[in-house]
C-alpha positions as CSV (number, residue, x, y, z in Angstrom):
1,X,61.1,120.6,-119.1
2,X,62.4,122.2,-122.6
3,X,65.7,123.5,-123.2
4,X,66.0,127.4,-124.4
5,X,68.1,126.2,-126.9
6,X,65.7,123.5,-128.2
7,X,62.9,126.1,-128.2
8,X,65.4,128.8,-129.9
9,X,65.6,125.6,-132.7
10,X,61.7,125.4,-133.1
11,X,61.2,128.4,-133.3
12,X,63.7,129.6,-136.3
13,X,62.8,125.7,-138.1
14,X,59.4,126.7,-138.0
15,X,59.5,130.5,-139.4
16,X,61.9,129.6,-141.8
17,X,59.8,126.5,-143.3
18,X,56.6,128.4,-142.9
19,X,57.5,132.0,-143.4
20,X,60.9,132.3,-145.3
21,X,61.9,134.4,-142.1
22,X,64.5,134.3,-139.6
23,X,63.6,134.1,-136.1
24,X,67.2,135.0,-133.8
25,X,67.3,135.7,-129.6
26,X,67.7,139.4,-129.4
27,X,70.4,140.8,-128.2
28,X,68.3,142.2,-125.1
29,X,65.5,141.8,-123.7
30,X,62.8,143.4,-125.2
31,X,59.2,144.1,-123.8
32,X,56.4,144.9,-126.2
33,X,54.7,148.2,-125.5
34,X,51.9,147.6,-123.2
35,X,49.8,150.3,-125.3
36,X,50.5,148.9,-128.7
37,X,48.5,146.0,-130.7
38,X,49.7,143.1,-130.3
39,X,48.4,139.3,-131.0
40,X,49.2,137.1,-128.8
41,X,48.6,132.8,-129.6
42,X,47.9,130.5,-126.6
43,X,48.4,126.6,-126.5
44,X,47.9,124.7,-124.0
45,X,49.6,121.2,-123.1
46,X,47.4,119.4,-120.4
47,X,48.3,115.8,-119.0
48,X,50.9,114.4,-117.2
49,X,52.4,117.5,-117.4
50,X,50.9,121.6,-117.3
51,X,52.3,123.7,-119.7
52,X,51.2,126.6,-121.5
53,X,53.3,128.4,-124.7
54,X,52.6,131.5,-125.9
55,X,53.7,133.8,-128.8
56,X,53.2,137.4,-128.7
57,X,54.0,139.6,-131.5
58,X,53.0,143.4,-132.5
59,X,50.7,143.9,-135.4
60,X,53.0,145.0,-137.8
61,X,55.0,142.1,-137.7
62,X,51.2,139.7,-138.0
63,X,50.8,141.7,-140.6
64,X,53.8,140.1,-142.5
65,X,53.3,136.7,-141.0
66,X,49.8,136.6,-142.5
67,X,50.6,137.7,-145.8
68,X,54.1,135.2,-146.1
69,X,51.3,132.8,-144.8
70,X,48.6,132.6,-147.1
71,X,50.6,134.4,-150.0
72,X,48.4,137.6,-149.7
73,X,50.8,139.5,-151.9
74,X,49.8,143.1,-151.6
75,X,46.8,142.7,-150.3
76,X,46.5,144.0,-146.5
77,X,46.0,140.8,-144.4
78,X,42.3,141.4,-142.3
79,X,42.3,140.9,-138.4
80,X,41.1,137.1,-139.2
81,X,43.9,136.1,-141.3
82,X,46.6,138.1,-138.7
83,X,44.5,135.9,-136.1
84,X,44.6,132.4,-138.1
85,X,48.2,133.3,-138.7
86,X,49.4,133.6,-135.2
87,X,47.1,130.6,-133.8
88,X,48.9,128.4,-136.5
89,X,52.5,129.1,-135.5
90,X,51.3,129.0,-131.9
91,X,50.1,125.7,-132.7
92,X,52.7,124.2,-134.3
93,X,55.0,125.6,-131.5
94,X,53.0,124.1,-129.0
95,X,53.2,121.1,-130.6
96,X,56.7,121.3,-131.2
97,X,57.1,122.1,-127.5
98,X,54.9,118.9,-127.0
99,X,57.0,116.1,-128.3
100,X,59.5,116.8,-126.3
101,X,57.7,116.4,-123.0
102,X,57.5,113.2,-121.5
103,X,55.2,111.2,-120.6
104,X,51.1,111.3,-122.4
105,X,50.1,115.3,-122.9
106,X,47.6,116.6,-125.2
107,X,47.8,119.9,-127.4
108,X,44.5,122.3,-127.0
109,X,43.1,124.1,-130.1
110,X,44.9,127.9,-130.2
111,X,43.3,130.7,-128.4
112,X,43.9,133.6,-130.0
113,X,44.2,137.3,-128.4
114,X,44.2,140.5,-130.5
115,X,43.9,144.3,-129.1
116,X,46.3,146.6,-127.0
117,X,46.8,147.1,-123.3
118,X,45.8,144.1,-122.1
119,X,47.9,141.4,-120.0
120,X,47.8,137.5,-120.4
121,X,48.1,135.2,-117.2
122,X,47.9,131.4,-116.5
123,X,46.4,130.9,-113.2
124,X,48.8,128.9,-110.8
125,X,51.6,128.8,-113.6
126,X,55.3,129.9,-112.9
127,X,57.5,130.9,-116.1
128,X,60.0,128.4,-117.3
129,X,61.7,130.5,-120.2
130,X,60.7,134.0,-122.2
131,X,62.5,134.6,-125.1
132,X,62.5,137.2,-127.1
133,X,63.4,136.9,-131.1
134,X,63.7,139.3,-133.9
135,X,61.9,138.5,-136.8
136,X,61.8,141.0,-139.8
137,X,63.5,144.0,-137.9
138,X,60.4,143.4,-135.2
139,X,60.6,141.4,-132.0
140,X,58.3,138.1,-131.2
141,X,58.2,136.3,-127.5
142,X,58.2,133.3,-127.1
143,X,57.1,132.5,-123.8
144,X,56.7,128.5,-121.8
145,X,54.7,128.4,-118.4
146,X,54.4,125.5,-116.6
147,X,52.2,124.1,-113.6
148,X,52.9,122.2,-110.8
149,X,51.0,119.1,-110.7
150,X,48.7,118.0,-107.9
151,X,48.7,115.3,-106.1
152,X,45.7,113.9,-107.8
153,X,47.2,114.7,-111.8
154,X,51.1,113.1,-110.1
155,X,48.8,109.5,-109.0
């Protein structure tokens, strides 16, 4: 599986060549507020082994990822480009996260998940790290599930 310090790595190489932000481990252990919007990026890694990654960050802080992004300047990023935003650090966090399984996995397309109360699970998974970062004065998670493999997927 991953190191926490190899994902703490990939995570601040790829907000600072992306973003122009830093990306630390909090001090604490922070929960987002179940009642606040938040998007939340999903990749999947399928093949010899089950892993899912996922990045959850409040609004405010997409906000800002979006317009670093895509160089909105003062325009005020729409839901889409918040959306495209998250699934592309997602994605390159997944992928990230990816090459440094072993054996032959393959990366799924982002899923993308926008709104507020709401909870993500992945059915059968166990969590293998959750770190949380701050990032502009705002906290992100960063969180890697993984699941066991069958008999059938281990042949």
């Amino acid at each position: 599986m991953v190191a926490r310090e190899d994902i703490v790595r990939i995570v601040d190489e790829i907000w600072l060549t992306t973003l122009g932000f830093t990306a630390r481990p909090a001090e604490a252990e922070v929960s987002l507020p179940g009642d606040a919007a938040t998007i939340d990026g999903i990749v999947n890694i399928t093949g010899d082994q089950q892993v899912a990654v996922v990045l959850q960050v409040p609004k405010s802080l997409a906000e800002r990822i979006a317009s670093a992004m895509f160089g909105l300047g003062s325009r005020t990023p729409r839901a889409e480009d918040m959306q495209d935003a998250v699934g592309e650090l997602s994605n390159m966090l997944g992928g990230n996260v990816k090459a440094l399984l072993s054996g032959s996995c393959h990366l799924s397309l982002p899923a993308v998940v926008h709104g507020e109360g709401y909870t993500i699970r992945v059915p059968t998974s166990h969590s293998v790290d959750r770190i949380t970062f701050e990032c502009e004065g705002m906290p992100a998670v960063v969180s890697v599930m993984s699941a066991p493999m069958g008999k059938a997927a281990a042949a």
